[in-house]
N, C-alpha and C positions, 0 to 999 in steps of 0.2 A: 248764700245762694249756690245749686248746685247749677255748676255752670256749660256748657256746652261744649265736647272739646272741639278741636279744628284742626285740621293740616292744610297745608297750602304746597300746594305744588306752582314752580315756579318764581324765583328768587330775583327777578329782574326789576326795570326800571319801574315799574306802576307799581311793583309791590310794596316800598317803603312806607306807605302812608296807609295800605294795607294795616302793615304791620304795629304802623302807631297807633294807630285807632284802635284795632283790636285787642293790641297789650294794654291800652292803658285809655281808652274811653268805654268802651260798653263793657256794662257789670256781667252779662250773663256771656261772655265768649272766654275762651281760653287757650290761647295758640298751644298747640301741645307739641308739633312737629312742624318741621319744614323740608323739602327736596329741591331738586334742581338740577339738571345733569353738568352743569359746571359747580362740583360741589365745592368749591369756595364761597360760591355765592350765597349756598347753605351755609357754611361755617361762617360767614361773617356777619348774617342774616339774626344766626341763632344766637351768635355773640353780643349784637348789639341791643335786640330787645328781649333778651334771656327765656327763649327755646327752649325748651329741655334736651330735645330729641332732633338729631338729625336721621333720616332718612333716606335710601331710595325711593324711587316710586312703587316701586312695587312692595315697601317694607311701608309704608302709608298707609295705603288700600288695605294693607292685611291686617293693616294695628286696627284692636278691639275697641279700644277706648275711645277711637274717631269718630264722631258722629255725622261730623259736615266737612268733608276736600275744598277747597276754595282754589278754582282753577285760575292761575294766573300765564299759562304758557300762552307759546305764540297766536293768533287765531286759525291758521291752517292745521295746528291738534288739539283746538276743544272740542271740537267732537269726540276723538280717541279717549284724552283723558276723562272724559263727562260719560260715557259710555262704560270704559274700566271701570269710574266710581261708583258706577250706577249697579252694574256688574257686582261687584263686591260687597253690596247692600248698601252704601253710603247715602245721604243728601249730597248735590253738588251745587256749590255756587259760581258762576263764570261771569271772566271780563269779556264782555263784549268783544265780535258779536256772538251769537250763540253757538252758532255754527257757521258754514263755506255755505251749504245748501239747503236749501228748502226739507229736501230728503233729508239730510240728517238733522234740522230741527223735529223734523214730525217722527225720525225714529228716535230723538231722545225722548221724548214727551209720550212715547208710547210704552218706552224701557219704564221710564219710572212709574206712569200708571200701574203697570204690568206689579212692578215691585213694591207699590206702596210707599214710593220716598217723591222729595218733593226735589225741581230743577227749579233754580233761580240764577237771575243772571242780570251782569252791570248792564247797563248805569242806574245806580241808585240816589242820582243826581236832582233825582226829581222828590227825591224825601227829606229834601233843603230847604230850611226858611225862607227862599225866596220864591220858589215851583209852591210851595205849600201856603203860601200866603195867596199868590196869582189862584189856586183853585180855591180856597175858603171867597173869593170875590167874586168869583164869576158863580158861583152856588149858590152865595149871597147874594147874587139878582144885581149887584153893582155894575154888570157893562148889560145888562139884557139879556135877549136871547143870543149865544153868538153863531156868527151868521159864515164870516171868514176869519183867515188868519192870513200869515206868511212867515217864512221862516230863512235864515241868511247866515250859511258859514261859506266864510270865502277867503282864500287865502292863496300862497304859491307854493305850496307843500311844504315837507318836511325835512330835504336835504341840505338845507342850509344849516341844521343843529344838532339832526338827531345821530347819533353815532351810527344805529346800522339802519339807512331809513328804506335800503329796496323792499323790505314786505310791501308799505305805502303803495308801492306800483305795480305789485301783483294780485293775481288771483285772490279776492279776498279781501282788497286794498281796496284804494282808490278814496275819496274825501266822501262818498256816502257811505259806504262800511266800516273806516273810521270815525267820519264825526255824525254820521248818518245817527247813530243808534241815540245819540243824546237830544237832536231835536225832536226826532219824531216818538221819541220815548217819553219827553215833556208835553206835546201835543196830543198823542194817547193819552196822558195822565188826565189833562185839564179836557178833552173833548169827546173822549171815549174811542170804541175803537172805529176804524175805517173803515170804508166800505169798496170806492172804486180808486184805479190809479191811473195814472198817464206819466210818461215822461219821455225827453228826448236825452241823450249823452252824445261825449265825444271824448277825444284825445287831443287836446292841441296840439302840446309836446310828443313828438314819440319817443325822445331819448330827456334825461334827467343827466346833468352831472355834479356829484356828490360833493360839498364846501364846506363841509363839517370836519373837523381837523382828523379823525380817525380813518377817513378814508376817501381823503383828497383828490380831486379828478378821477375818480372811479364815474365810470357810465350806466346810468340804467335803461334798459331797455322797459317801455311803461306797456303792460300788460291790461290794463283796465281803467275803463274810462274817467278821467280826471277832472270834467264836467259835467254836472248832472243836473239838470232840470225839471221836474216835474209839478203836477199839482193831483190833490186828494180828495176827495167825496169820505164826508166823514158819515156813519148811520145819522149822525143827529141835522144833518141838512148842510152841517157846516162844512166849507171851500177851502182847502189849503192851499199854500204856492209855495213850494221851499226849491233854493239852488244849494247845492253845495259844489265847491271846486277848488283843485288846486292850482287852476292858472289864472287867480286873478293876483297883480301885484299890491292892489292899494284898495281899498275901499269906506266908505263910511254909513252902509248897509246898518239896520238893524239886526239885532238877534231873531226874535222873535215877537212878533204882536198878533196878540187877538183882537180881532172889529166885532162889537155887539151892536145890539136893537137901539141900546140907548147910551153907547160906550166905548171906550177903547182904550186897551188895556196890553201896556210894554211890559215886555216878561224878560227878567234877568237872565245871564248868559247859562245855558242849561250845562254847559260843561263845569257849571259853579254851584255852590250849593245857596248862595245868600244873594242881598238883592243887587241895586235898586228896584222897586215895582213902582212904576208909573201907571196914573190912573185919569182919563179926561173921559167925564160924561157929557152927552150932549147938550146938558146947560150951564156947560161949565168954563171959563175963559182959557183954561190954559191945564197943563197934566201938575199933577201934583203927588210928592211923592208919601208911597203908603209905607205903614212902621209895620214893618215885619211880626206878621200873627205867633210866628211856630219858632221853635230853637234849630241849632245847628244850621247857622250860616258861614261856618267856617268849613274847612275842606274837610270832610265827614266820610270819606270813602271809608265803607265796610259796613254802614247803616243796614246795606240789603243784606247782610249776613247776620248780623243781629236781630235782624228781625225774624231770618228764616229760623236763627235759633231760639227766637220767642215761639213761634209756628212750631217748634217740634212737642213745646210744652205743650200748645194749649189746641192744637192741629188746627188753626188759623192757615188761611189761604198768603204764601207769602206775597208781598206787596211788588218786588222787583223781581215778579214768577216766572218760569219758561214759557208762560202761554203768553205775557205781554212780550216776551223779546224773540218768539218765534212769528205774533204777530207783527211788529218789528219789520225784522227779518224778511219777511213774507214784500214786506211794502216796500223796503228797497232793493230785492231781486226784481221785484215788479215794474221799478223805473227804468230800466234794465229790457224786462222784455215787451215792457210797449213798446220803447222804441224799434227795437228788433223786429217785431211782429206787426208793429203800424195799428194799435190797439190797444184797447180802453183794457185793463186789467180789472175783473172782478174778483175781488179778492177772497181766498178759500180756510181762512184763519179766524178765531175772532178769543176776543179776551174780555173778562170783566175790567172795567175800572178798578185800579186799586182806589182800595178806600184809603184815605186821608187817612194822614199822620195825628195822632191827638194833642192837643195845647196844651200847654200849659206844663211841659213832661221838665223833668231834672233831664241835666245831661247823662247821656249815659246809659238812659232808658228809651225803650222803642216801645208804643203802645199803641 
């Protein structure tokens, strides 16, 4: 198989699993290069799942043989970097989210029409046996038509583990920008795109202080709002209600659930790729759980980059594309400025449905 090469910019904590997946599950990728400006983290990156090539960034972009960057840096420079690769003729793939701004989603999506390369971007969380199972059921007519949902990440942040957690409370931060793009990327998937928005925010905390052993009583000042509420107007009629926050201490909240005509239907945690899928129809006594339709329910990050480098062969539309994570994007700037502006957000975005992962595949393969 002639394979796809790749470089990854960005050597940090999300990239590990990056790295495993792509060395050593999907047949058509080929890490060819890696960077990072603490270049240990390259060297030890390259050493552990055998690299070829270290790099700078700018010795990346220029290499010929690259075909797809795979953005792993902080989220305040995917834009920069996704813009460079784009620049340089490459495909780019990004972790979430796409971008800081709306403006810069809608000038990547323009750079790459412009160039003819395609922008994809995480979470591809949603092309996991357990997201792929939830949409083959509700296609299949098993809850009805659905009518609503609701959706529940709730937690007290992330300074109690993560070693360096102030982004979480800046610009760009906050529990909908980070775990925002995984619910509402699973909800795009199974209901298609959105229509209107509403939401209210706040800050409870204004200051955070750090409990994670790298940087012990250190204070954050929290820059963006750490509660967020809103609800959605999807085109197809259907009512979302999602919170996301980080000042709750304890909860026993669902993930996510779709309510149908004749059904209802608990969807596995979208930050995972597998299940459980609980299923209760209306004539039926109790939820009972379904056997996973589709492969890869184990932690599968890098699917959306296999796939994008299926898409180079056969110029297929990629399934985790910039136009679902700019619409995204679009939907939790917009909980944001309804509350600001005291106003129903009509949303100026809109994406296909990705189509559905196909059954029945070997590991390894994206079809």
């Amino acid at each position: 198989m002639n394979k796809v090469k790749v470089g990854v910019i960005g050597c940090g904590n999300i990239s590990g699993i990056y790295f495993e997946n792509l060395t050593k599950t999907f047949v058509n990728i080929e890490v060819h290069a890696c960077a990072d400006l603490i270049e240990d983290r390259a060297k030890e990156a390259a050493e552990k799942y055998n690299i070829p090539n270290i790099f700078s960034t700018e010795e990346l972009l220029q290499c010929e043989d690259i075909q797809i960057v795979l953005n792993l840096t902080i989220p305040k420079i995917h834009f920069d970097v996704c813009k460079q690769t784009l620049l340089a003729g490459k495909h780019v793939y990004v972790e979430k989210p796409l971008s800081l701004t709306m403006e810069q989603g809608n000038e990547l999506l323009a750079l790459a029409k412009e160039k003819n390369l395609m922008v994809g971007c995480a979470p591809d969380t949603f092309l996991g046996a357990g997201l792929q199972t939830c949409r083959k059921l509700i296609e299949d007519g098993f809850i009805g038509k659905p009518v609503a949902a609701t959706a529940f990440m709730v937690c007290h942040g992330h300074e109690g583990w993560h070693p360096d957690p102030e982004f979480y409370y800046d610009i760009g931060g906050g529990p909908m920008f980070d775990m925002g793009p995984y619910y509402l990327t699973a909800l795009v998937s199974l209901l298609g795109e959105a229509k209107t928005v509403c939401g209210m925010t706040k800050i409870s905390f204004p200051q955070r202080t750090i409990t994670s052993s790298k940087k012990f009583g250190e204070v954050i000042d929290v820059k963006i709002p750490t509660h967020v509420a809103g609800t959605i107007e999807f085109q197809n009629g259907a009512i979302a209600t999602i919170i996301t926050s980080f000042d709750v201490w304890a909860s026993k909240l669902p993930r996510i659930e779709i309510y149908g005509s004749i059904g209802t239907l608990i969807v596995p945690d979208p930050n995972a790729f597998g299940g459980p899928v609980l299923l209760k129809t209306a004539h039926g006594d109790e939820f009972k759980e379904i056997p996973l339709t589709h492969i890869y329910a184990e932690n599968s990050r890098g699917i959306g980059v296999a796939d994008m480098a299926r898409c180079i062969k056969t110029g297929d539309k990629p399934r985790a594309s910039g136009e679902l994570a700019n619409h995204v994007l679009e939907i939790m700037h917009s909980f944001h400025i309804s509350y600001n502006t005291k106003k129903y957000i009509e949303l100026s975005t809109s994406c296909q449905q990705s189509k559905p992962l196909a059954m029945g595949l070997s590991k390894g393969y994206v079809i």
